[in-house]
Backbone as a ProteinNet text record, in pm:
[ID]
protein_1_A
[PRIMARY]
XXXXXXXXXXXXXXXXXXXXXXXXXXXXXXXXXXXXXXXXXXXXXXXXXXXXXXXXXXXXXXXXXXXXXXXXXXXXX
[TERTIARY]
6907.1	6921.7	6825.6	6843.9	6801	6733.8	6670.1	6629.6	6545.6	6618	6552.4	6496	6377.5	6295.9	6236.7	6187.6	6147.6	5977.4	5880.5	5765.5	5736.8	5651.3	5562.7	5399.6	5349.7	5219.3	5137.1	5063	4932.3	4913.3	4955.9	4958	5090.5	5190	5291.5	5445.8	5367.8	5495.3	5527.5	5640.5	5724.3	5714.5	5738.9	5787.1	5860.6	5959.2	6092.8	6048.2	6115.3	6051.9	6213	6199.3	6307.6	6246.2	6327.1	6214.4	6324.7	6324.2	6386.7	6304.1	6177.8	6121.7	6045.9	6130.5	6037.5	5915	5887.3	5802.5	5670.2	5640.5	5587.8	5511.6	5633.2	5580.9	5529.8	5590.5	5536.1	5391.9	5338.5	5202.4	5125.7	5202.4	5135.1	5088.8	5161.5	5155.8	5028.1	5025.1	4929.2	4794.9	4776.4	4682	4649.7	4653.1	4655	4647.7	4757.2	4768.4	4869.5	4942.8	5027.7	4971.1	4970.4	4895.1	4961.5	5085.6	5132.2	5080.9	5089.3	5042.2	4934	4813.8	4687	4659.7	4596.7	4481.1	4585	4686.2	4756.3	4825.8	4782.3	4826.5	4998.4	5067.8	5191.2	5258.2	5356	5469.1	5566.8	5666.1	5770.6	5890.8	5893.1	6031.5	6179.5	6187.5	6361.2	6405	6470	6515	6654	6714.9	6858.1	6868.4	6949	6983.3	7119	7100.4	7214.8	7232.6	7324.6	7370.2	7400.2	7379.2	7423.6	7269.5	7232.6	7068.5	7129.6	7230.9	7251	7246	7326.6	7389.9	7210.3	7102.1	7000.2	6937.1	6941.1	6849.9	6904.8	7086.4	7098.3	7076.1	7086.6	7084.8	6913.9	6831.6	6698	6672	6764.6	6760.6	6805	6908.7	6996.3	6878.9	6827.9	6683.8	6601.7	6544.8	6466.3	6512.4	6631.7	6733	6706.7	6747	6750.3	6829.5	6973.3	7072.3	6980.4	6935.5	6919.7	6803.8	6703.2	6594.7	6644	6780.8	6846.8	6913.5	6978.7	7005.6	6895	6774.3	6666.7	6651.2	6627.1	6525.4	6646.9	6776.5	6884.2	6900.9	6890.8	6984.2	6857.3	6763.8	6632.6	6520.7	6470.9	6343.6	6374.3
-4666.4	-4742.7	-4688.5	-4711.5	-4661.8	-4797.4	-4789.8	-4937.1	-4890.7	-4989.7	-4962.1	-5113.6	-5099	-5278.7	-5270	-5350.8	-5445.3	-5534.6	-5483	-5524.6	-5570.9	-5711.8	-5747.2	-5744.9	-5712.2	-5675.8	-5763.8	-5763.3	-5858	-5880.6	-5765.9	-5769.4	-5814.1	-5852.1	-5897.1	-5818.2	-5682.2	-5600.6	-5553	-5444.5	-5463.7	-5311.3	-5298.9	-5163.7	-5127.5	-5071.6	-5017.5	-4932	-4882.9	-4746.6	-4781.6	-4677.3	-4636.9	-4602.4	-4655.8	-4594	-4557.7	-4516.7	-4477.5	-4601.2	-4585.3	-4670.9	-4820.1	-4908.9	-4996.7	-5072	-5103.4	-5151.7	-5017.8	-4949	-4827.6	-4843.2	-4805.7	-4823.5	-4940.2	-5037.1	-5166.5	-5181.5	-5090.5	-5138.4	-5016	-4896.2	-4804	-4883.5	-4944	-5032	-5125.2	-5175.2	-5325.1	-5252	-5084.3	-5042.3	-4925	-4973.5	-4867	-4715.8	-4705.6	-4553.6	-4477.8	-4625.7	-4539.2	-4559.9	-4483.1	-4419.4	-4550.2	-4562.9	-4625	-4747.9	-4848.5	-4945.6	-5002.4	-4893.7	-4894.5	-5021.3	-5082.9	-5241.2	-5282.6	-5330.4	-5427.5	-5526.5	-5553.4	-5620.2	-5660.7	-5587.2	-5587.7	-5697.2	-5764.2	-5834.2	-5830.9	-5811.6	-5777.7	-5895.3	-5843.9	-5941.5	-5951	-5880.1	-5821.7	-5690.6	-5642.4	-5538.2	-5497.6	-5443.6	-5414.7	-5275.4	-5290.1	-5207.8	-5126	-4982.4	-4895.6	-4815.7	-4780	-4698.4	-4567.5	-4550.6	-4435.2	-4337	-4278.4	-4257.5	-4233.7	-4184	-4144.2	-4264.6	-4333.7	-4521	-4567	-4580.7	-4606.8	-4566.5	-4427.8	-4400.5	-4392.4	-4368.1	-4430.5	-4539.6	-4670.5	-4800.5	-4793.9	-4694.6	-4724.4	-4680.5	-4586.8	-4486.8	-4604.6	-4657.2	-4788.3	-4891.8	-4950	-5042.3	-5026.2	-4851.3	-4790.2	-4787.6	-4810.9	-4811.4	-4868.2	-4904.2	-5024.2	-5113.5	-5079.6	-5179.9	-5226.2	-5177.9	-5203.4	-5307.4	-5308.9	-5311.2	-5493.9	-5514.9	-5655.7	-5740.8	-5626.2	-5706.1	-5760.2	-5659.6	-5708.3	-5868.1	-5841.6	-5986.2	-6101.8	-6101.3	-6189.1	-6228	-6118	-6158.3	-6155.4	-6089.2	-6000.3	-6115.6	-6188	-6219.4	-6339.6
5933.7	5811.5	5705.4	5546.4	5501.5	5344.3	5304.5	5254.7	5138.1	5009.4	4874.1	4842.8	4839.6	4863.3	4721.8	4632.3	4541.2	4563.3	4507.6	4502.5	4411.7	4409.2	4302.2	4328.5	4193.1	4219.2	4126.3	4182.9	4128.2	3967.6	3875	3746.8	3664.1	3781.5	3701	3762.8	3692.1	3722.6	3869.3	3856.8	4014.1	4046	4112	4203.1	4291.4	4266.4	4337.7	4414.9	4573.5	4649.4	4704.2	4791	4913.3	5048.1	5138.5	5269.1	5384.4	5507.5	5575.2	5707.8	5692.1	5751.3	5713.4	5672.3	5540.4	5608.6	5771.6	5843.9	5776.1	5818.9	5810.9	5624.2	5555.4	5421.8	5359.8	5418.3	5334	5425.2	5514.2	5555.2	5503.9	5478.9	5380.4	5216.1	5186.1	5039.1	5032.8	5152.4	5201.5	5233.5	5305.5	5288.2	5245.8	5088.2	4987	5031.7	5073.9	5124.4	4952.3	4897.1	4806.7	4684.7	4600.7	4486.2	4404.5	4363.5	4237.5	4294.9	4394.6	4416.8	4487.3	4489.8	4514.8	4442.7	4529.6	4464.7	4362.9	4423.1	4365.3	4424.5	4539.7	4614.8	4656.8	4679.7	4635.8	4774.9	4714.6	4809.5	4778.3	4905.2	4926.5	4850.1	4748.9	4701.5	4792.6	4780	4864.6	4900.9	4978.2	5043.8	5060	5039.7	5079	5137.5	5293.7	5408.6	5343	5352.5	5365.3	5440.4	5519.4	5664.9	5579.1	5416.6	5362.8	5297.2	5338.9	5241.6	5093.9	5055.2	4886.2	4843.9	4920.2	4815.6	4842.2	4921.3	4879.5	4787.7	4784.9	4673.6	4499.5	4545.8	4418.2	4362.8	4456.7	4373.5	4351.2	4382.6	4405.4	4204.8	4197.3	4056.4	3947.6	4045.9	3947.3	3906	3999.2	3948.5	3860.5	3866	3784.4	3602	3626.2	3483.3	3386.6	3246.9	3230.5	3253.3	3265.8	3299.7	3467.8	3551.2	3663.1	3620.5	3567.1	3524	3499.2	3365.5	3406	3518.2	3617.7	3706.1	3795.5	3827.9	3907	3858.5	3694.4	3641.9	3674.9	3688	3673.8	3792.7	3925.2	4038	4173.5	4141.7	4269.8	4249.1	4113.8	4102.7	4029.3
[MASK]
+++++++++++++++++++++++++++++++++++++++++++++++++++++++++++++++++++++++++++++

């Protein structure tokens, strides 16, 4: 499986990733192993599973968007 998850961080704003392993990364996140969300305490908003890695990382590109950027605030948070 392949998984494009949704973080919020301590200052407000969010952060989109992709992972292949999201157990793994979301404890890379928790101990600041990752640069963009170093000391920000980040939690896991939501996650969505794809059996496809492209359709993850596209919808991961789609979030990053701005149209994506509205559906997050409308439908994710």
């Amino acid at each position: 499986m392949y998984y494009t998850y949704l973080l919020e961080l301590k200052n407000g704003k969010f952060y989109v990733g992709f992972s292949s392993d999201l157990r793994n990364r979301l404890r890379s996140h928790k101990e600041n192993r990752i640069l963009a969300t170093k000391n920000t305490s980040p939690k896991l908003v939501c996650y969505i599973a794809f059996k496809n890695k492209k359709k993850a990382t596209d919808f991961e590109k789609y979030l990053k968007s701005s149209s994506g950027f509205a559906f997050r605030n409308k439908h994710l948070v």
